[in-house]
C-alpha positions in Angstrom: 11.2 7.4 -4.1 10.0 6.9 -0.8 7.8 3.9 0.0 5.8 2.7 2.8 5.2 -1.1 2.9 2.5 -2.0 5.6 2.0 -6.2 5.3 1.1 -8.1 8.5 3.1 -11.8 6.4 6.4 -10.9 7.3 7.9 -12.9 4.2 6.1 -11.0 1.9 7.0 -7.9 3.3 10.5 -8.8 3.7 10.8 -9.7 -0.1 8.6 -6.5 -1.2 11.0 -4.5 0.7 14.1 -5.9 -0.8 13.3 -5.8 -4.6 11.5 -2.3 -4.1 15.3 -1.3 -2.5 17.0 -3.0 -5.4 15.0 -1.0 -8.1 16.6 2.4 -5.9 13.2 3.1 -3.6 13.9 3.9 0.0 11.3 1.7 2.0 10.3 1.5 5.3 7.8 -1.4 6.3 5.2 -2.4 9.3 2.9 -4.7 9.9 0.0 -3.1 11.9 -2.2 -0.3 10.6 -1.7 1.6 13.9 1.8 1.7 13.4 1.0 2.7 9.6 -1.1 5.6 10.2 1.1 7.6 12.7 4.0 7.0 10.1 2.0 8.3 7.3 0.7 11.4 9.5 4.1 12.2 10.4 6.2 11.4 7.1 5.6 12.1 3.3 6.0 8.8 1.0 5.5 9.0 -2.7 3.8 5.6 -2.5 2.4 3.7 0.2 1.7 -0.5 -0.6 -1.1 -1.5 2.0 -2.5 -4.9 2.8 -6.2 -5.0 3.0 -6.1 -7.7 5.5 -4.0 -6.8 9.0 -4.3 -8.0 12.1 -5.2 -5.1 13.6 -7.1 -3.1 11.3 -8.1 -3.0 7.0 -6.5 -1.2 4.5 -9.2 1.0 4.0 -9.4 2.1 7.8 -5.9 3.2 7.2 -6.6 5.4 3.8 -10.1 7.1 6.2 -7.1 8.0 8.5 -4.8 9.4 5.5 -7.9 11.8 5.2 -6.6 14.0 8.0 -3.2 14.8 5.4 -4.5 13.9 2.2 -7.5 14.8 -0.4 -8.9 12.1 -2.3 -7.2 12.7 -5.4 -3.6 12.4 -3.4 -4.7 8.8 -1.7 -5.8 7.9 -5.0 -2.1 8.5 -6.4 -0.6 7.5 -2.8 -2.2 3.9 -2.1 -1.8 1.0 -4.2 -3.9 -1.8 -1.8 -3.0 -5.8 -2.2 -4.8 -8.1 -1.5 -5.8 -12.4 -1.5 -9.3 -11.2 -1.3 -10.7 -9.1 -4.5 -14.5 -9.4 -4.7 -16.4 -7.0 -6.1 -17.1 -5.2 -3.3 -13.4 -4.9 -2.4 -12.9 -3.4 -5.9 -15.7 -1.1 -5.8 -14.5 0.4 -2.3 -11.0 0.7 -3.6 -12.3 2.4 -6.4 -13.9 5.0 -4.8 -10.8 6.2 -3.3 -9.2 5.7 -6.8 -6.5 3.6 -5.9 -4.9 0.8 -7.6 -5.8 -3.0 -6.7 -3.5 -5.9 -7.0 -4.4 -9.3 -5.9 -1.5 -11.6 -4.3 0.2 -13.2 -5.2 1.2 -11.3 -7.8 0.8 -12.7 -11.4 4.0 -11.0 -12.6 6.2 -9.6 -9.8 8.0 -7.6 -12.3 4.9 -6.1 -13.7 3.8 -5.3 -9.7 7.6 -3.7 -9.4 6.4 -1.2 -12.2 3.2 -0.3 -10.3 4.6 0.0 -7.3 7.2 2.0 -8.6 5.2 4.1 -11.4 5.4 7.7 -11.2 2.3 9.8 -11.7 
């Protein structure tokens, strides 16, 4: 399984990238949404875990730049978004592209592991 990590706190995207490895993924990580996009657009991943919150630009700016390669139903199985911030609003938005939400940290990393990892 191929995974894209894109997490602006190093740490976490160190550790993501390490226990996503050890469960047999292949995972390549960045930390700005630039940098994301043009490896999305040029690369197929089976899952792609994406910060909300990057320096550069949101999560959701990424997935209205997977629209170029992807339909809605695809980033909805693609994109699983994290994030410290889940309002309502956040969830609604995330929604409408059908993708999963988890908020960090992560209640149960094992149980994030499974999501991450979880094959349509």
């Amino acid at each position: 399984m191929e995974i894209l990590v894109i997490e602006d706190e190093l740490l976490i995207q160190k550790s993501l990238k390490k226990l996503l490895e050890k469960k047999g993924a292949s995972v390549d990580a960045c930390s700005s949404g630039k940098e994301a996009i043009e490896r999305i657009l040029s690369k197929n991943y089976d899952r792609v875990i994406c910060d909300l919150m990057l320096q550069d630009i949101t999560g959701f700016d990424i997935i209205e730049e997977s629209k170029k390669k992807y339909n809605i139903e695809e980033i909805g199985k693609l994109f699983v978004i994290i994030t410290a911030y889940s309002s309502p609003q956040i969830l609604e938005k995330a929604n409408s592209y059908r993708c999963k939400v988890l908020g960090k940290p992560f209640e149960n990393i094992e149980d994030a592991l499974m999501v991450f990892l979880e094959r349509e």
